[in-house]
C-alpha positions as CSV (number, residue, x, y, z in Angstrom):
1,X,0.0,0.0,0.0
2,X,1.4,3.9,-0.6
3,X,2.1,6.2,2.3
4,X,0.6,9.3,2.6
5,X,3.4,10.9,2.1
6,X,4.0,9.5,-1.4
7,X,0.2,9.7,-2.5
8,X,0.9,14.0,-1.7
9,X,4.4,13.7,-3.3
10,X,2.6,12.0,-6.4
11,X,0.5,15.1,-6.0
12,X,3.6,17.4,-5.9
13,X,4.9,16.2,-9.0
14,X,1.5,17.0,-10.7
15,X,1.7,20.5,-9.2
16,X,5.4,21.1,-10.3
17,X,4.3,20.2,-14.4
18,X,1.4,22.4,-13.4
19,X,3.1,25.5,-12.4
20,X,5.6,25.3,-15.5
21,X,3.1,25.6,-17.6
22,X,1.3,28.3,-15.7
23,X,5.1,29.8,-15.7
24,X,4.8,29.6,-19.6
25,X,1.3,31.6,-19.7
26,X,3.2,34.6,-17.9
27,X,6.2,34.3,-20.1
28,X,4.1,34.9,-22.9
29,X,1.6,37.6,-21.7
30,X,-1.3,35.6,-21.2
31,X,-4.6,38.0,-20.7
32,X,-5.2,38.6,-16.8
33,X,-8.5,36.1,-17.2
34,X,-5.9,33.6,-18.5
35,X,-3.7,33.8,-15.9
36,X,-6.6,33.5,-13.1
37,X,-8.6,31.0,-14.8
38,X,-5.8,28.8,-14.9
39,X,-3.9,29.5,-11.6
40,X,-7.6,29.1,-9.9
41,X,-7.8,25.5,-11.2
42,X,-4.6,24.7,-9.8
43,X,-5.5,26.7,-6.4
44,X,-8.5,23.9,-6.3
45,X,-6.3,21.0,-6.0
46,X,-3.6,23.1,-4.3
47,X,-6.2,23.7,-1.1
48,X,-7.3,20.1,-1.1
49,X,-4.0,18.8,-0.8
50,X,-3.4,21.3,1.8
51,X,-6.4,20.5,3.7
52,X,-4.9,16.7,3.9
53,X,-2.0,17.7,5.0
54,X,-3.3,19.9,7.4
55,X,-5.8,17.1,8.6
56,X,-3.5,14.6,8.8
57,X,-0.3,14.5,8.5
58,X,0.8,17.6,10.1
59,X,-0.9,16.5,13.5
60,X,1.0,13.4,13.4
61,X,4.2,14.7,13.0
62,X,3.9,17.5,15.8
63,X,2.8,14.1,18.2
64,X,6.1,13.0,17.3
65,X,8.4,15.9,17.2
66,X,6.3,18.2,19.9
67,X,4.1,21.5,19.5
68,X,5.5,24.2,17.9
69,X,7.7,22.0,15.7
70,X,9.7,24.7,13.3
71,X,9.5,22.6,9.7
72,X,5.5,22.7,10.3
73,X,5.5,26.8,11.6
74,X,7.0,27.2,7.8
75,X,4.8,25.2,6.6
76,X,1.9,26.5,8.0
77,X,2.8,30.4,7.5
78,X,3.2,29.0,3.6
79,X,0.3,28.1,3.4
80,X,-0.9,31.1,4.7
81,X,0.9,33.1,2.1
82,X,-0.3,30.6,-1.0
83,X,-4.0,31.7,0.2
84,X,-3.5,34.9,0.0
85,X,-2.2,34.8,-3.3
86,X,-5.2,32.7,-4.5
87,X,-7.3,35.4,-2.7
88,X,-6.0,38.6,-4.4
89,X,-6.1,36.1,-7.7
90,X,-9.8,35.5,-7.9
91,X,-10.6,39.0,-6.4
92,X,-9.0,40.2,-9.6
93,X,-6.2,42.1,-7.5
94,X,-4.5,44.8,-9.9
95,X,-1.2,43.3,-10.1
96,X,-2.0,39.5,-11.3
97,X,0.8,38.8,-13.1
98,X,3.0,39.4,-9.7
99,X,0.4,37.6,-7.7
100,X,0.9,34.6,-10.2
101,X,4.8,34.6,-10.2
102,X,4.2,34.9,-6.1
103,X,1.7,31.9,-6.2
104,X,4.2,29.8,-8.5
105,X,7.3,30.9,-6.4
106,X,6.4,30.1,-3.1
107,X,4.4,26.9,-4.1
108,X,7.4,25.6,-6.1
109,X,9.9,26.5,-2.7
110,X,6.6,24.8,-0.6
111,X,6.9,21.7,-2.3
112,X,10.9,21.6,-2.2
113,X,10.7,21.5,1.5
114,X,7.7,19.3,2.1
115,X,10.0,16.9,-0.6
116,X,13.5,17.4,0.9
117,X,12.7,17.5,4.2
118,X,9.3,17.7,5.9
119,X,8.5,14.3,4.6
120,X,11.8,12.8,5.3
121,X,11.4,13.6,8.7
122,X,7.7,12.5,8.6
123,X,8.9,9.2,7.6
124,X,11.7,8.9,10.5
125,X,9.2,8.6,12.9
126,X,5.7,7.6,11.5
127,X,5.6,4.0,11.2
128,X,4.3,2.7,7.5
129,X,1.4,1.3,8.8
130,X,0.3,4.7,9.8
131,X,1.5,6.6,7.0
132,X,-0.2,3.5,4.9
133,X,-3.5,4.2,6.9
134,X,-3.4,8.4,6.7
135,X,-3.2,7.3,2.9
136,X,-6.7,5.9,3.0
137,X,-8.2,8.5,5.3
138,X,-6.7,11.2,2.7
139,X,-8.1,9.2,-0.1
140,X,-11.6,9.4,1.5
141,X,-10.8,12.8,2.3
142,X,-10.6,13.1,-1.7
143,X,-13.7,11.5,-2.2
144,X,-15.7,13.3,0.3
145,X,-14.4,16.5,-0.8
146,X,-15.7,15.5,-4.7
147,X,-18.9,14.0,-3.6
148,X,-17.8,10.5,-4.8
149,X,-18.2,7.2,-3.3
150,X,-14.9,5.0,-3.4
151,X,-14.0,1.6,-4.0
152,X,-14.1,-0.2,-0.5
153,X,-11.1,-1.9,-1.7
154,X,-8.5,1.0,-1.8
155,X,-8.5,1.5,1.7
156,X,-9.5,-2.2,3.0
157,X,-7.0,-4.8,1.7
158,X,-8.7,-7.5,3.3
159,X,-11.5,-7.0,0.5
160,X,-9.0,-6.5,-2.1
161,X,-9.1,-9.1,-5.1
């Protein structure tokens, strides 16, 4: 079964491709609706995947490593900042091509981090059963979220084929 932690870094990779070729849109003057129609779509998926790590995975690892745990501050105050990006983005804010190369920027670092060392750390101390379980909860999460029932047999192995 995947960990959690590589069901959001499978995610990550699909943001990375993502914000290249939102990237590509600025580079050559997309219109303003362009650049938020397209950076909203990503901002959908971006706050979901948030949301399970925020639900999640981010409680387990300040059990293990204690409140106030610096890698998940940064995190968090991320997080903070990709929202507001996304929030001056679809209130039209006047500068949205600096909003944009803000949004990709600090996403792109955001994901570098989670990669290179949130999630190594995660792993350290989370057993895989656990991190094999959270990947379940997020997947139901997932479905929840898009109003979908899933397949009992993704997160029950015992009923798998």
């Amino acid at each position: 079964m995947m960990k959690a932690t590589e069901c959001l870094n499978t995610e990550h990779g699909v943001f990375l491709r993502q914000l290249s070729m939102l990237e590509k849109l600025l580079e050559e003057d997309a219109s303003r609706e362009v650049l938020r129609a397209v950076t909203l779509t990503i901002a959908t998926a971006v706050e979901w995947h948030r949301a399970v790590e925020e639900q999640f995975l981010y409680p387990a690892i300040v059990r293990e490593y204690g409140q106030g745990f610096p890698p998940i501050q940064v995190m968090e105050a991320e997080h903070a900042q990709i929202e507001a990006c996304i929030k001056g983005i679809a209130e039209r804010h006047n500068d949205m091509q600096g909003l944009v190369r803000e949004f990709i920027d600090t996403l792109r670092q955001h994901i570098g981090k989670e990669i290179n060392v949130l999630f190594p750390l995660a792993e350290a101390k989370i057993s895989a059963g656990e991190l094999e379980q959270m990947a379940c909860e997020c997947v139901e999460h997932y479905h929840a979220l898009a109003g979908v029932r899933p397949a009992a047999a993704l997160c029950h192995p015992l009923l798998e084929g």
